[in-house]
ZAMARGU-4260 file (C-alpha; in steps of 0.2 Angstrom, whole numbers, plus 5000, padded with zeros to 4 digits):
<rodrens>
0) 4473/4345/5326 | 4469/4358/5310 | 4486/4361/5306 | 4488/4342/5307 | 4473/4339/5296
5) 4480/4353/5283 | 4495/4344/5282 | 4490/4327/5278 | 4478/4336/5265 | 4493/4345/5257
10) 4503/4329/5256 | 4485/4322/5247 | 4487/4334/5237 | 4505/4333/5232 | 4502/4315/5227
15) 4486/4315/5218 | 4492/4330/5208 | 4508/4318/5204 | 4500/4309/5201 | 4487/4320/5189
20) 4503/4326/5179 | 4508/4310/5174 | 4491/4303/5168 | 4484/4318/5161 | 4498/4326/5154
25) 4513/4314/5151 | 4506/4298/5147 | 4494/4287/5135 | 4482/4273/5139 | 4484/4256/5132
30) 4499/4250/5135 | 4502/4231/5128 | 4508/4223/5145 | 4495/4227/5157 | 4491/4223/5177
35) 4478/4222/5190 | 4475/4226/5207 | 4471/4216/5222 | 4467/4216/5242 | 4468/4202/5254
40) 4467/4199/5273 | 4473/4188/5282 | 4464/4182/5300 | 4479/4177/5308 | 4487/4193/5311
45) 4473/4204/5306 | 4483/4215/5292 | 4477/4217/5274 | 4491/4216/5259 | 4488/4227/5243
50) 4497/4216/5227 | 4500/4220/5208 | 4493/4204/5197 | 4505/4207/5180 | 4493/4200/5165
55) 4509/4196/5157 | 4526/4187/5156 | 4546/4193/5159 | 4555/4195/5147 | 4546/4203/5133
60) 4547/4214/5119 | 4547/4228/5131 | 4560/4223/5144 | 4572/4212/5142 | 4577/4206/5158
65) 4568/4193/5171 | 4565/4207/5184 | 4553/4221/5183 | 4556/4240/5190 | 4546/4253/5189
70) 4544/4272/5197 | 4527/4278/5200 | 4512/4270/5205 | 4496/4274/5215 | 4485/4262/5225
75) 4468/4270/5229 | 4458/4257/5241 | 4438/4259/5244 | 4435/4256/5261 | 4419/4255/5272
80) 4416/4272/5281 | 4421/4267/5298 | 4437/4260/5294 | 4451/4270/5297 | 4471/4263/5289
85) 4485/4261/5301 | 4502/4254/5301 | 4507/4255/5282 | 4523/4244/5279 | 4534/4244/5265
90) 4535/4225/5251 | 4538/4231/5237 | 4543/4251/5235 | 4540/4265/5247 | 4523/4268/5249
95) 4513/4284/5260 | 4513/4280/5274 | 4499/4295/5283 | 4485/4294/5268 | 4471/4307/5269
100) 4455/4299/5271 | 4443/4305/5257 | 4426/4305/5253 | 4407/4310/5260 | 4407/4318/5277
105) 4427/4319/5279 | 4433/4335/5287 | 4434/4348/5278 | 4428/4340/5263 | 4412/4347/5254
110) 4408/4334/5241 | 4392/4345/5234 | 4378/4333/5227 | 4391/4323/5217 | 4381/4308/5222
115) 4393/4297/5232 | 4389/4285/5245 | 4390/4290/5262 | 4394/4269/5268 | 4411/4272/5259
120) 4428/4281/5260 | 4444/4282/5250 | 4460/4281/5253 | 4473/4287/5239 | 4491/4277/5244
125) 4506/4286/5232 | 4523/4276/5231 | 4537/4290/5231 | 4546/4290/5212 | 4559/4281/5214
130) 4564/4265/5205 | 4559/4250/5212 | 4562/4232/5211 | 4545/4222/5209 | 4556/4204/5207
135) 4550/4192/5195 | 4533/4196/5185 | 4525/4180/5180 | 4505/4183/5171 | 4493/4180/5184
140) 4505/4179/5198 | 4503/4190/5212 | 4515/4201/5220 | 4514/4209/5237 | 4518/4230/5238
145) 4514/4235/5257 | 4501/4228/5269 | 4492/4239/5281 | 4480/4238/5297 | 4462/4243/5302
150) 4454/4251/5318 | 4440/4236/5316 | 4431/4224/5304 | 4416/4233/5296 | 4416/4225/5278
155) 4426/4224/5262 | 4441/4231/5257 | 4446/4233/5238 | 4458/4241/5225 | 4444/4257/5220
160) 4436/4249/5204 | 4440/4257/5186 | 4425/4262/5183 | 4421/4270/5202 | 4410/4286/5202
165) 4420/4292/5216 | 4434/4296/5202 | 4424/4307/5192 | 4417/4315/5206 | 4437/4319/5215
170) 4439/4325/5193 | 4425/4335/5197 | 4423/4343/5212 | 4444/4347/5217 | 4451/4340/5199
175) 4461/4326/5207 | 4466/4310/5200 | 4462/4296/5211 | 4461/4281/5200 | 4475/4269/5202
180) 4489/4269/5192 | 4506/4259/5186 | 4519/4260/5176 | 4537/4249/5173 | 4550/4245/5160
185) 4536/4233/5151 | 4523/4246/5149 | 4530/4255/5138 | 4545/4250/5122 | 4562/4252/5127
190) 4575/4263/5119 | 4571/4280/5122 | 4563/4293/5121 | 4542/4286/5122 | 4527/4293/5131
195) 4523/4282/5146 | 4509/4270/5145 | 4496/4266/5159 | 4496/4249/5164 | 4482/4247/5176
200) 4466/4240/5170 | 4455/4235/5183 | 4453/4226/5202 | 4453/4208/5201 | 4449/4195/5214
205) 4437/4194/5228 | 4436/4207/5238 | 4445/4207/5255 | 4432/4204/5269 | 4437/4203/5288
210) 4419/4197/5292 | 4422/4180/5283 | 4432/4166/5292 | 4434/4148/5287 | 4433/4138/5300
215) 4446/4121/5298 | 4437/4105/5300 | 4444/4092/5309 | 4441/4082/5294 | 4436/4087/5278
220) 4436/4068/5272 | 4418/4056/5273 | 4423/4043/5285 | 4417/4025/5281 | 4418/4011/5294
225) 4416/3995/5287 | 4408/3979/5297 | 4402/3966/5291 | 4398/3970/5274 | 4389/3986/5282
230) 4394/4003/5278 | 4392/4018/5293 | 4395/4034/5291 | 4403/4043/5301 | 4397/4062/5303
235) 4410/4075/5299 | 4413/4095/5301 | 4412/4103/5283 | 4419/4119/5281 | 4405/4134/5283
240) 4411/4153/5284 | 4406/4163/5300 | 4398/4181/5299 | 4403/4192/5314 | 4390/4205/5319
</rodrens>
């Protein structure tokens, strides 16, 4: 089990420090054709799906053609303690498929007094560098990357927020990058030899909570019986979300 543990914390290591090298010493912030991240779940079949929102538009100044591609990316999800990520599969690139699970009272993890709340964890998700076909990018148009599976509902999942204090603290306490990161052909000019530009900004969207469940109405439309000149109405089921304990 330890050598198990030490493994999955090496490969951690491996892609946070990746990912470090290319944020920290390779790259610039800013770049003109941006994205967002997103989480959603789906009650059907249980499983949560991780997407890229492109703010922008193919083609553009920066790639020319009507598909996007793109290397390296991370995809950092903030998760509720309890929850422990199972079954990653591949949409869109080739994702990690064994995360360590970070944060306050993980394993082998002394966090200090950095201030983090124990009710969450953190998972960082690295795609391998290779190039990868995202398809067509269209501004404000999601597009699906890898979905992935729980051990239970225990609140919301979301892309880890820009502005997270667990980023600093991971900086601070084992100088890792979590935060989540992008890059493609649009984020940065074409023709050469440029430093690339981080296209991540921020999460967007609602975040993804299994406790919520519309319930479909039989009818969502007022019913009116007419008689007579007499209007009845007829009482109908509007929709109303249901919190599980």
């Amino acid at each position: 089990m330890a050598t198990r543990h030490m493994k999955h914390f090496l490969q951690i290591i491996f892609w946070i420090g990746y990912g470090l090298s290319i944020t920290s010493g390779y790259c610039q912030r800013g770049a003109s054709n941006t994205i967002h991240y997103k989480v959603t779940y789906t009650p059907a079949s249980g499983r949560y799906t991780a997407w890229v929102v492109p703010d922008y538009n193919l083609p553009n100044p920066n790639n020319s053609s009507v598909i996007e591609k793109g290397a390296t990316a991370q995809f950092t999800l903030k998760v509720p303690a309890a929850f422990i990520i199972s079954d990653i599969q591949d949409i869109k690139g080739s994702w990690e498929k064994q995360p360590l699970k970070l944060g306050p009272g993980q394993a082998k993890q002394n966090w200090g007094n950095v201030g983090l709340d124990p009710a969450f964890a953190y998972y960082v998700i690295g795609k391998f560098p290779t190039e990868t076909d995202y398809g067509q990018f269209k501004a404000g148009v999601a597009v699906p990357l890898f979905t992935f599976s729980g051990n239970g509902c225990f609140g919301p999942v979301s892309p880890l927020p820009a502005n997270d204090p667990f980023i600093k603290a991971a900086d601070q306490v084992f100088s890792l990058n979590v935060g989540n990161s992008f890059y493609s052909r649009s984020g940065q000019p074409a023709g050469g030899n440029v430093v690339p530009a981080e296209q991540f900004v921020d999460k967007t969207g609602p975040e993804a909570d299994c406790r919520i469940v519309e319930t479909k109405p039989a009818s969502s439309t007022p019913i009116a019986v007419v008689k007579r000149s007499t209007v009845v109405c007829v009482p109908v089921v509007l929709k109303r979300r249901v919190l599980s304990d």
